[in-house]
ZAMARGU-4260 file (C-alpha; in steps of 0.2 Angstrom, whole numbers, plus 5000, padded with zeros to 4 digits):
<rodrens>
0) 5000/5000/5000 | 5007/5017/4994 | 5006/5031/5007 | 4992/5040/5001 | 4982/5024/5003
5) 4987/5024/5019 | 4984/5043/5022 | 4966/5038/5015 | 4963/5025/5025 | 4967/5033/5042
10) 4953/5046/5035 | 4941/5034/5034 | 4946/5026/5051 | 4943/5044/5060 | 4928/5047/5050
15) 4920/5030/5058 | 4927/5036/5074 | 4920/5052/5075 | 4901/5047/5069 | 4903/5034/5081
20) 4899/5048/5095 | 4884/5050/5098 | 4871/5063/5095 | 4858/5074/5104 | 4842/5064/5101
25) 4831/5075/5090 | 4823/5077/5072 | 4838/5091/5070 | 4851/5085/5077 | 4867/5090/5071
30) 4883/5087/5077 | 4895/5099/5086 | 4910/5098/5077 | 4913/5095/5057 | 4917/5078/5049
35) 4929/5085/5036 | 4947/5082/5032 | 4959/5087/5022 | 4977/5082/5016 | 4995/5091/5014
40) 4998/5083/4999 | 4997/5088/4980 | 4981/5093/4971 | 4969/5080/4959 | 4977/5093/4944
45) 4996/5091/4950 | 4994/5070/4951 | 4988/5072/4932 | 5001/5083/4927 | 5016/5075/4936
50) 5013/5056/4928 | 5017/5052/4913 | 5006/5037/4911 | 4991/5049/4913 | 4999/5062/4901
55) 4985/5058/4888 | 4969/5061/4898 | 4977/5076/4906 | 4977/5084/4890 | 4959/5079/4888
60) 4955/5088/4906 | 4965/5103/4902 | 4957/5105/4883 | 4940/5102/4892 | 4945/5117/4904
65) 4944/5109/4918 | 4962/5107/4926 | 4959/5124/4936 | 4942/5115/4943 | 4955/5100/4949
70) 4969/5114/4957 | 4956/5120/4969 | 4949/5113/4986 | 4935/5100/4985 | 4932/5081/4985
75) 4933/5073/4970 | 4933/5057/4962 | 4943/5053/4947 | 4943/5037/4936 | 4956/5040/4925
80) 4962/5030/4909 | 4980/5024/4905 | 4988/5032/4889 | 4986/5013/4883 | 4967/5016/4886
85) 4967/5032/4878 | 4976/5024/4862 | 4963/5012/4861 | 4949/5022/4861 | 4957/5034/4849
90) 4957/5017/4838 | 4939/5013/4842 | 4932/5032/4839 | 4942/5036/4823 | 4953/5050/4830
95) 4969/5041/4824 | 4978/5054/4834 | 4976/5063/4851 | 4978/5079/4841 | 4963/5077/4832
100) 4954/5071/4847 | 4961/5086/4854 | 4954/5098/4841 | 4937/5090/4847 | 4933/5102/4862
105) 4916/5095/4865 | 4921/5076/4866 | 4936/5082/4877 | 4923/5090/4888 | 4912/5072/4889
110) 4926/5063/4893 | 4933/5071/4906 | 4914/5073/4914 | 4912/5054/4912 | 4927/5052/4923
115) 4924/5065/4937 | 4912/5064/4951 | 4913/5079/4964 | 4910/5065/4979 | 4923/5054/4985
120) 4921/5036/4982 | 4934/5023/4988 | 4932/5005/4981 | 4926/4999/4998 | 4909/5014/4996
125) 4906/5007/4978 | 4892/4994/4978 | 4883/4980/4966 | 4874/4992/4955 | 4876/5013/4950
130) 4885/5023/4960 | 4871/5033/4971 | 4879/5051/4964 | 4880/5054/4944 | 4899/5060/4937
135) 4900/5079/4930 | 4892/5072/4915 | 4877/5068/4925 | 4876/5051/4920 | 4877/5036/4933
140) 4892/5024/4934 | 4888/5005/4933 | 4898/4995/4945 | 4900/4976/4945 | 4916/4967/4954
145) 4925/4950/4952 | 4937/4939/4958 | 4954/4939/4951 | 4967/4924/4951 | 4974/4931/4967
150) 4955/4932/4977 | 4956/4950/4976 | 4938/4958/4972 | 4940/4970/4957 | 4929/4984/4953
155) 4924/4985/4935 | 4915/5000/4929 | 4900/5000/4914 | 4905/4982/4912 | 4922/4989/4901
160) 4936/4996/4912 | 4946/4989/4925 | 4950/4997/4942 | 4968/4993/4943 | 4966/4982/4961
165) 4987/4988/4963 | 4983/5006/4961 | 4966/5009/4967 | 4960/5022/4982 | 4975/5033/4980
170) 4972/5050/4987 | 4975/5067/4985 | 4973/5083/4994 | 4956/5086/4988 | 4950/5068/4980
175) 4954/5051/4978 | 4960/5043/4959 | 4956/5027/4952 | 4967/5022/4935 | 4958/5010/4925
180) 4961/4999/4908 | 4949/5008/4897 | 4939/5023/4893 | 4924/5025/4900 | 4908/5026/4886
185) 4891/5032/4889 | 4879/5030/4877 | 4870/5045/4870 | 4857/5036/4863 | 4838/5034/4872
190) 4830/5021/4879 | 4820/5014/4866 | 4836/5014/4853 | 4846/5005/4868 | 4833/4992/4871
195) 4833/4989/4851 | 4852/4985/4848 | 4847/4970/4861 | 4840/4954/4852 | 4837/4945/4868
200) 4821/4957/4870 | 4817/4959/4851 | 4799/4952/4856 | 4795/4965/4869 | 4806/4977/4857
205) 4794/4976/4842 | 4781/4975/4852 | 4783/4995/4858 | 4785/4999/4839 | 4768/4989/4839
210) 4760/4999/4854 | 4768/5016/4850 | 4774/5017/4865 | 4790/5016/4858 | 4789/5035/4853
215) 4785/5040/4868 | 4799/5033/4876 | 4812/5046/4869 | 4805/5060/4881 | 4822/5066/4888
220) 4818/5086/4892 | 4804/5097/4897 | 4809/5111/4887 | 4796/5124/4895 | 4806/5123/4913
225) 4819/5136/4918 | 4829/5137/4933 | 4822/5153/4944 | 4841/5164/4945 | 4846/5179/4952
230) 4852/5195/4942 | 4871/5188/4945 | 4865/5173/4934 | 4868/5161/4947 | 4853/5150/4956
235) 4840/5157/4967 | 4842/5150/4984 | 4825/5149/4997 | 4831/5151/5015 | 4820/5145/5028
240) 4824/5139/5048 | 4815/5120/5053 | 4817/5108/5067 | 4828/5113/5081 | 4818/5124/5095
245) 4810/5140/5092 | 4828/5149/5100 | 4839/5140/5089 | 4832/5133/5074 | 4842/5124/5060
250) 4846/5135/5046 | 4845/5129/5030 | 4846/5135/5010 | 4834/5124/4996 | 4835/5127/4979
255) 4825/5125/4963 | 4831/5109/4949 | 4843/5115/4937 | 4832/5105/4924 | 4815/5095/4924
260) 4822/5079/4917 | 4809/5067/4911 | 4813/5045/4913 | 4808/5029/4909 | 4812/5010/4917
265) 4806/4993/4906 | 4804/4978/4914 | 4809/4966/4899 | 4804/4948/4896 | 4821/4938/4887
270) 4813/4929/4871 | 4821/4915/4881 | 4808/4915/4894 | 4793/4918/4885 | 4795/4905/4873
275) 4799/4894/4889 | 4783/4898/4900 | 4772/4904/4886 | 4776/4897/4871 | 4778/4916/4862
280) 4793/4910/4850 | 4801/4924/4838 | 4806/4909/4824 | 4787/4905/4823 | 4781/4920/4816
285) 4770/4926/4823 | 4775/4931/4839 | 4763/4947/4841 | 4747/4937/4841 | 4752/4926/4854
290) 4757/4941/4867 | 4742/4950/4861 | 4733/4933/4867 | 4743/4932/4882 | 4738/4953/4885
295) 4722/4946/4884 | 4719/4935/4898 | 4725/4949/4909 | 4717/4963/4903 | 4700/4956/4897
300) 4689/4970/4898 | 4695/4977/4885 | 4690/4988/4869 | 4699/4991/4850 | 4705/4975/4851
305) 4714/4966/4839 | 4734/4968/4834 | 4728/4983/4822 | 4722/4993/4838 | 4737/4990/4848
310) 4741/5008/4847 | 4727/5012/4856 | 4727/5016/4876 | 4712/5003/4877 | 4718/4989/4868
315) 4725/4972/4879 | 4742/4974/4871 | 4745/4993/4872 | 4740/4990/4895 | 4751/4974/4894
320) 4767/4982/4887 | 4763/5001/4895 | 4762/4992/4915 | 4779/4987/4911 | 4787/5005/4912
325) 4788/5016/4924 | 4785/5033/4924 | 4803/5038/4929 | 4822/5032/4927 | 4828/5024/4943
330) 4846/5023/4936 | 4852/5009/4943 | 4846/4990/4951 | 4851/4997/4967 | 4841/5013/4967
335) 4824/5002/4965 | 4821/5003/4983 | 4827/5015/4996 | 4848/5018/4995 | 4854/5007/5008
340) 4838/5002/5016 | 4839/5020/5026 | 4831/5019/5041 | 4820/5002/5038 | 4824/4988/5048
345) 4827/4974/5036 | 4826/4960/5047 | 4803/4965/5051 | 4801/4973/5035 | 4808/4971/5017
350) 4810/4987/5010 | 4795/4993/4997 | 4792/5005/4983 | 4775/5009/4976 | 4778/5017/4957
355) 4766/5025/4944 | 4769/5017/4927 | 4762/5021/4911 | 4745/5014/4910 | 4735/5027/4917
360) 4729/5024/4937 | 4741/5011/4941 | 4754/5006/4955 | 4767/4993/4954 | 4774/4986/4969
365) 4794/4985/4970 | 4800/4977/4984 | 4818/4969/4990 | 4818/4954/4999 | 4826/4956/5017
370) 4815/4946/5028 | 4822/4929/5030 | 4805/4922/5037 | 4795/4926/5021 | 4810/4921/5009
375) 4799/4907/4997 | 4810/4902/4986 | 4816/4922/4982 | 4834/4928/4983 | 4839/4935/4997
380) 4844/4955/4994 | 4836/4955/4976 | 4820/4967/4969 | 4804/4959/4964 | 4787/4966/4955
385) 4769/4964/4964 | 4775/4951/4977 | 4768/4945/4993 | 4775/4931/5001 | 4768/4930/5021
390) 4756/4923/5033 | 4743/4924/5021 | 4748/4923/5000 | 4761/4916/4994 | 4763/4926/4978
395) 4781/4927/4971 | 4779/4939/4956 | 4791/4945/4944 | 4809/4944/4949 | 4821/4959/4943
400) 4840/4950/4935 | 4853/4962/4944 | 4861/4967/4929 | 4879/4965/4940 | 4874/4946/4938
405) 4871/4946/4920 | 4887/4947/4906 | 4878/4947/4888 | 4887/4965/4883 | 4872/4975/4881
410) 4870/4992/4888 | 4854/4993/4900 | 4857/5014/4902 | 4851/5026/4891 | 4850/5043/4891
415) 4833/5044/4896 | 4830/5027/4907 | 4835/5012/4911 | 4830/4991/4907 | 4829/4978/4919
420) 4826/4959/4915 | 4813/4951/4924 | 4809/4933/4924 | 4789/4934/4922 | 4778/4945/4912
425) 4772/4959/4925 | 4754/4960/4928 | 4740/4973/4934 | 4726/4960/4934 | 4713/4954/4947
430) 4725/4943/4957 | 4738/4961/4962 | 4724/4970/4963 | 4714/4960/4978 | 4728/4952/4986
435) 4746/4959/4982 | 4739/4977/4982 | 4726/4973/4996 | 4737/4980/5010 | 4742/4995/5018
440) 4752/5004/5006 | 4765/5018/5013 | 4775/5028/5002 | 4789/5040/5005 | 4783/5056/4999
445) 4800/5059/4990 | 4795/5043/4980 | 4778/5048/4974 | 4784/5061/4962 | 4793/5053/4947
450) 4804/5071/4945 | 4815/5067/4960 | 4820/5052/4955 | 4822/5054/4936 | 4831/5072/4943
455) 4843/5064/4954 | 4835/5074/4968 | 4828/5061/4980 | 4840/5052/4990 | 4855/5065/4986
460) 4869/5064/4999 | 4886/5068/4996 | 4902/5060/5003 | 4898/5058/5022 | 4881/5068/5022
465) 4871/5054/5030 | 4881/5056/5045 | 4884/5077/5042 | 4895/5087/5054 | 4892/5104/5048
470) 4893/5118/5064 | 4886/5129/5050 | 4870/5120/5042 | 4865/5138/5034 | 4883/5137/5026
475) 4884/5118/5024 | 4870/5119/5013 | 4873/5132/5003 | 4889/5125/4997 | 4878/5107/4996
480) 4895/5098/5001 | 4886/5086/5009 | 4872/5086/4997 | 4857/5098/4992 | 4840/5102/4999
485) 4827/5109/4984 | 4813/5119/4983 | 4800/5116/4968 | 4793/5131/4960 | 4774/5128/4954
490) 4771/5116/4943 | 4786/5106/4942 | 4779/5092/4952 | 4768/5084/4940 | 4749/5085/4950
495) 4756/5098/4963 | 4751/5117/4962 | 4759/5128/4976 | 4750/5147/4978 | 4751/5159/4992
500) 4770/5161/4990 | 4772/5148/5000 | 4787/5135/4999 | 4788/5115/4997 | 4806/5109/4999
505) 4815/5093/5000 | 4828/5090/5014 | 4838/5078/5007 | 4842/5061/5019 | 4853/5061/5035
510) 4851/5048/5048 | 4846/5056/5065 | 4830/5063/5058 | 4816/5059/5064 | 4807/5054/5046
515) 4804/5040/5037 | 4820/5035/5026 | 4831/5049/5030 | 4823/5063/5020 | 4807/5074/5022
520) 4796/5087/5012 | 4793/5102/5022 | 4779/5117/5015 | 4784/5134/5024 | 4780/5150/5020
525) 4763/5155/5021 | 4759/5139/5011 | 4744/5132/5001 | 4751/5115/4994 | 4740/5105/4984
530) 4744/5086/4977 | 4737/5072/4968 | 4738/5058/4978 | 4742/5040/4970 | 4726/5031/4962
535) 4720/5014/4972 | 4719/4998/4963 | 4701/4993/4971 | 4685/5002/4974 | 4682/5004/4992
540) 4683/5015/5009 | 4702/5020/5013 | 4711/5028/5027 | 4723/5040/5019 | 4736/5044/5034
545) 4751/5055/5034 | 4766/5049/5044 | 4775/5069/5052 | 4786/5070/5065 | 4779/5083/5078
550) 4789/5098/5085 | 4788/5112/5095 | 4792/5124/5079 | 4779/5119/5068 | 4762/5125/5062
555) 4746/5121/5059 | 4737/5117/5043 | 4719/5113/5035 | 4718/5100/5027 | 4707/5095/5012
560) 4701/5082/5002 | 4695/5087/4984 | 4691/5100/4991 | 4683/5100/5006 | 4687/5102/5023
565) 4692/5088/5034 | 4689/5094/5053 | 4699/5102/5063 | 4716/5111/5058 | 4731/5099/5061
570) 4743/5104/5074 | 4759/5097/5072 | 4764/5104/5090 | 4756/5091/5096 | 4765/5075/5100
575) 4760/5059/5108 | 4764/5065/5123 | 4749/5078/5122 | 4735/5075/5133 | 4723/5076/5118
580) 4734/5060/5111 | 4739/5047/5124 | 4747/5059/5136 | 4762/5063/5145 | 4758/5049/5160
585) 4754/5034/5149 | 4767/5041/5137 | 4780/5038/5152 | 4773/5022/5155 | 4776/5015/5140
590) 4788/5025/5129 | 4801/5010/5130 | 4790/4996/5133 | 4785/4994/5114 | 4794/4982/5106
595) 4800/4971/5123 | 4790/4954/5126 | 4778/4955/5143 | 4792/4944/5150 | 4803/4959/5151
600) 4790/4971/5155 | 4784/4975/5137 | 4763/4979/5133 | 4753/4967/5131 | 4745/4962/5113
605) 4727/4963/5125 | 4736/4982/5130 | 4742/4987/5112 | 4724/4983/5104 | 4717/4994/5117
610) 4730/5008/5114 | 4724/5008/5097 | 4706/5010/5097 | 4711/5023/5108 | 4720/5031/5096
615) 4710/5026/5083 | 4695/5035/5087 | 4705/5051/5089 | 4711/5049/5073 | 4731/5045/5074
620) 4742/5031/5076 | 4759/5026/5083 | 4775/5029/5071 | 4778/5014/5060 | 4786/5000/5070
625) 4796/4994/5056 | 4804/5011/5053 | 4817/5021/5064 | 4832/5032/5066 | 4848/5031/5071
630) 4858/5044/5082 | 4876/5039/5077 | 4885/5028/5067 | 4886/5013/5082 | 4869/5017/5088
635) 4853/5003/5085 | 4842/5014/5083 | 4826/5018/5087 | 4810/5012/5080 | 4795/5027/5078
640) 4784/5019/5088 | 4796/5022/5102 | 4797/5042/5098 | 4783/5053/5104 | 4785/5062/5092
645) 4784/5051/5073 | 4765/5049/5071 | 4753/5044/5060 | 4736/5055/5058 | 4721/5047/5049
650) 4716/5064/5036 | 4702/5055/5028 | 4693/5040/5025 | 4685/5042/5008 | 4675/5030/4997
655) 4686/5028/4982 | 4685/5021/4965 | 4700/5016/4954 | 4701/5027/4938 | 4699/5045/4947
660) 4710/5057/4950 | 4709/5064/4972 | 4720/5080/4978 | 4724/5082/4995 | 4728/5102/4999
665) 4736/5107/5015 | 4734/5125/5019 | 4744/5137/5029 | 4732/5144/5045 | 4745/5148/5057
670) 4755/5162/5050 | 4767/5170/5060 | 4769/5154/5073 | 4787/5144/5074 | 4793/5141/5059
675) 4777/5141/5052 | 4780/5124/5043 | 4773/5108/5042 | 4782/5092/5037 | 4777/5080/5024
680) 4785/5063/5028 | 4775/5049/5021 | 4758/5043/5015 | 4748/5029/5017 | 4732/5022/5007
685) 4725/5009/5018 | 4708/4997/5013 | 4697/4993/5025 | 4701/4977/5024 | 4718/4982/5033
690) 4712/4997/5044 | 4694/4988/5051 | 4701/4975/5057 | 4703/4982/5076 | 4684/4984/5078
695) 4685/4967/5077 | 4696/4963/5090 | 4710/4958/5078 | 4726/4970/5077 | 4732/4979/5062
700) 4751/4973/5059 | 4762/4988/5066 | 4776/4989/5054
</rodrens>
């Protein structure tokens, strides 16, 4: 090990050291003292300039104006190619020379972007997968490792170049540099040109020619969208204070997406498997008629039918093959669910997402198996479609192929989206309707708007930013060098209208906060939010909850439902501690006694079920069980429905029918009180199948 990689690895040893201390216990905590070191060494520009092996892609940084950008302080990430690699690619792309790459100023640009990332990743942060943070060309790097001769695990990047295992994790003053054995390619073209150049899916490929849908992949850009910036030309930032207490509140700066970035992600059936479970066989001719027969037994109650109306929205095959996409680009097999399974406990719940998808008023389950108990025959640690293996169904759906695992040389990234495999053909029909979908279903706020993932906005954190050490939040995030909070001006979310210039801001994730994987939507201002919630696959009476963490500094808001009123304003000063909730007494009592067995002094299932009608008649519930936080880095956490203050309010309980569109609104009626602020964690649309169950003496699960 050379000394910088020594230097780098004692950096990383007193990072775990000092987020191993623990912290105050509170939605805003923030430590005292700043995780954030540097070196004495050489610059990022000074280690290109100073080796000759890299002399080549130095040149290509320097032409791409960029060499300044690596002379000054900040933590960077640099893949950079061998002159061997650049002379190959010069062979590949039919430069011949690097002078007349050189005279290319806009391809020098690419490829020094493609290399770059301003985060630090070592080997040891790069998982299975994408890296979580896009390079400087804003595309997302796909990692895969593998053994070689010597047992050593190799990192290889968009299945082409080599992390030299010798050289890798060698640091610099203000970044860390991995050479690799080739140039790293991105390709330019869109999703529905990627899938095309793969004749493993050349069924489902013609197919979107078929539908139509093809065309409609190729969305990239909303045009109409600018940036709000100042006169200086540079971005407007929204300052606002949140969490803390009302004599020191946290200060922090939002602000707006630079683009409005529009995404797809396909789920593809391999002709190999649809001529094995359903006989669809490309050879045979006539491949189309016997998908559109499959499409049929799905989606029977259909109209155009027929191959010749399968560009209409009502025709079996044009549902089939739209259900199969998304509504956004999730970038990566590892960006399906939740980054690292942030604040979930893995072992009571498996980690879920609930995504829109192109056929109209639909959801699709996404789901990573972590609980060994409801296992089937899944993989432990992979993403399914629509399954439900417990207690009571034993549905495996649709199993997602990590691309990691799969070696065929195609590209699965595109500009505009991303293509998994998936084992079985992915279905909306009767059976996911009325018993996968026939549950609770809780979604993090931050996933229900397509835009922050296809943006790159959900889930942002930045070198250490989960575990963020800034004395200065105002200035930490400001300079976003732990990541970047966002503010959406009006009609950027799709569904979502803000008025009364009033704010609704992201804070990107950080454990310590009391909110449901990391992250949180705040409105603040004098506020009047209003947003389409997500449709429901059956007709019937739901509970439409919002998880919130309560706190001294917040407000009060209406709420409505299509428009009307739903009683009284929500406060959310008021915790379960608050005699109008359980109350400070019984709060006292059982605060810790949650999740301990009677034996040890826990409640009682006889005690929780009365707890809950309790509660239930007053509208709320405890924090979700299966969710919690952690203070520090070593700490187990704690699970909301330990925290007085992570609750669960009951807004509504509507009759409704699939196929409508329902707004909730949430209006600002406290002005000039704390921070004037509400937080928007997560929301749940629960049947009552799931929430009637405790007038019947028979407790809702508390996950």
């Amino acid at each position: 090990m050379n000394m910088k990689r020594l230097r780098y690895n004692l950096l990383v040893a007193l990072g775990l050291l000092v987020t191993a201390l623990p912290m105050m216990t509170s939605c805003s905590d923030e430590p005292d003292s700043e995780n954030y070191y540097t070196f004495k060494g050489e610059m990022l520009s000074t280690y290109l300039q100073t080796r000759p092996q890299y002399s080549q892609f130095a040149q290509i940084v320097d032409r791409a104006g960029l060499m300044n950008l690596l002379s000054s302080y900040g933590t960077y990430t640099c893949f950079v190619p061998t002159n061997e690699a650049v002379d190959t690619y010069l062979k590949e792309e039919g430069y011949g020379t690097m002078s007349a790459l050189l005279q290319d100023q806009a391809q020098c640009d690419t490829i020094a972007r493609t290399h770059l990332l301003n985060v630090l990743y070592s080997t040891y942060d790069m998982p299975n997968g994408v890296l979580t943070q896009p390079n400087m060309n804003n595309r997302y790097l796909e990692v895969s490792r593998v053994l070689d001769n010597d047992s050593n695990s190799v990192v290889y990047l968009n299945e082409m170049a080599k992390i030299y295992f010798e050289l890798q994790d060698d640091s610099v003053e203000n970044g860390i540099v991995h050479p690799i054995d080739h140039v790293l390619k991105s390709s330019n073209r869109m999703l529905p040109d990627v899938i095309g150049e793969n004749p493993n899916v050349s069924i489902y490929n013609e197919a979107l020619h078929l539908t139509g849908l093809r065309t409609r992949l190729f969305d990239y850009k909303d045009a109409t969208y600018t940036q709000p910036i100042e006169d200086d030309g540079q971005p407007t930032w929204h300052y606002y204070e949140t969490g803390g207490s009302l004599s020191d509140p946290i200060k922090e700066y939002a602000r707006a997406p630079e683009e409005r970035l529009l995404g797809f992600t396909a789920f593809l059936v391999p002709d190999s498997i649809l001529k094995a479970k359903y006989g669809i066989d490309k050879a045979s001719g006539n491949a189309m008629q016997k998908l559109y027969e499959l499409a049929c037994t799905i989606y029977p109650e259909t109209i155009n039918t027929g191959l010749e109306n399968a560009d209409k929205p009502e025709n079996p095959l044009y549902k089939f093959m739209a259900y199969h996409i998304l509504n956004r680009d999730s970038h990566g097999y590892n960006l399906l669910t939740v980054v690292d399974d942030i604040g979930i406990d893995i072992n009571k719940m498996n980690p879920t997402e609930w995504y829109g998808t192109l056929l109209p008023y639909s959801l699709m389950k996404v789901e990573k198996l972590t609980v060994r108990k409801y296992m089937g025959v899944g993989e432990m640690n992979d993403r399914y479609i629509n399954r439900r293996v417990d207690d009571r169904y034993n549905i495996e759906g649709s199993h997602i192929i990590d691309p990691s695992k799969v070696s065929d040389g195609y590209k699965h990234q595109a500009m505009n989206g991303y293509y998994f495999y998936v084992d079985d053909v992915v279905k909306f029909d009767n059976t996911m309707k009325e018993d996968v979908m026939n549950c609770r279903m809780r979604m993090d706020m931050s996933a229900v708007f397509p835009e922050l993932m296809t943006n790159s906005i959900r889930m942002n954190t930045k070198g250490n930013g989960l575990w963020e050490a800034a004395n200065d939040q105002k200035a930490a995030s400001l300079d976003e060098r732990w990541g970047t909070n966002y503010y959406f001006p009006d009609g950027y979310l799709d569904g979502v209208t803000i008025g009364n210039n009033g704010y609704l801001c992201y804070r990107r994730p950080r454990y310590g906060f009391w909110s449901y994987s990391g992250d949180e939507f705040v409105c603040n201002g004098n506020f009047d939010v209003t947003m389409r919630i997500p449709p429901v696959p059956l007709e019937g009476d739901y509970q439409i909850r919002l998880g919130y963490a309560a706190m001294s500094v917040r407000g009060i808001a209406q709420i409505y439902f299509d428009g009307a009123p739903q009683g009284i304003p929500l406060d959310m000063r008021r915790d379960m501690q608050n005699e109008a909730l359980l109350g400070s007494e019984y709060w006292g009592k059982h605060d810790d006694e949650y999740n301990k067995t009677p034996e040890n002094g826990g409640m009682t299932d006889e005690e929780k079920l009365e707890e809950r009608k309790e509660l239930k008649n007053k509208g709320f519930y405890r924090g979700a069980n299966g969710a919690y936080r952690k203070g520090s880095s070593s700490d187990a956490g704690q699970y909301f429905a330990e925290i007085y203050a992570t609750i669960r309010i009951v807004l509504c309980t509507p009759h409704i029918k699939p196929g409508e569109d329902h707004y909730l609104r949430f209006r600002c009626v406290s002005e000039g009180l704390g921070n004037n602020e509400i937080m928007l964690d997560y929301i749940e649309l629960v049947p009552k199948s799931v929430y009637g169950v405790v007038d019947e003496g028979v407790q809702e699960d508390d996950l």
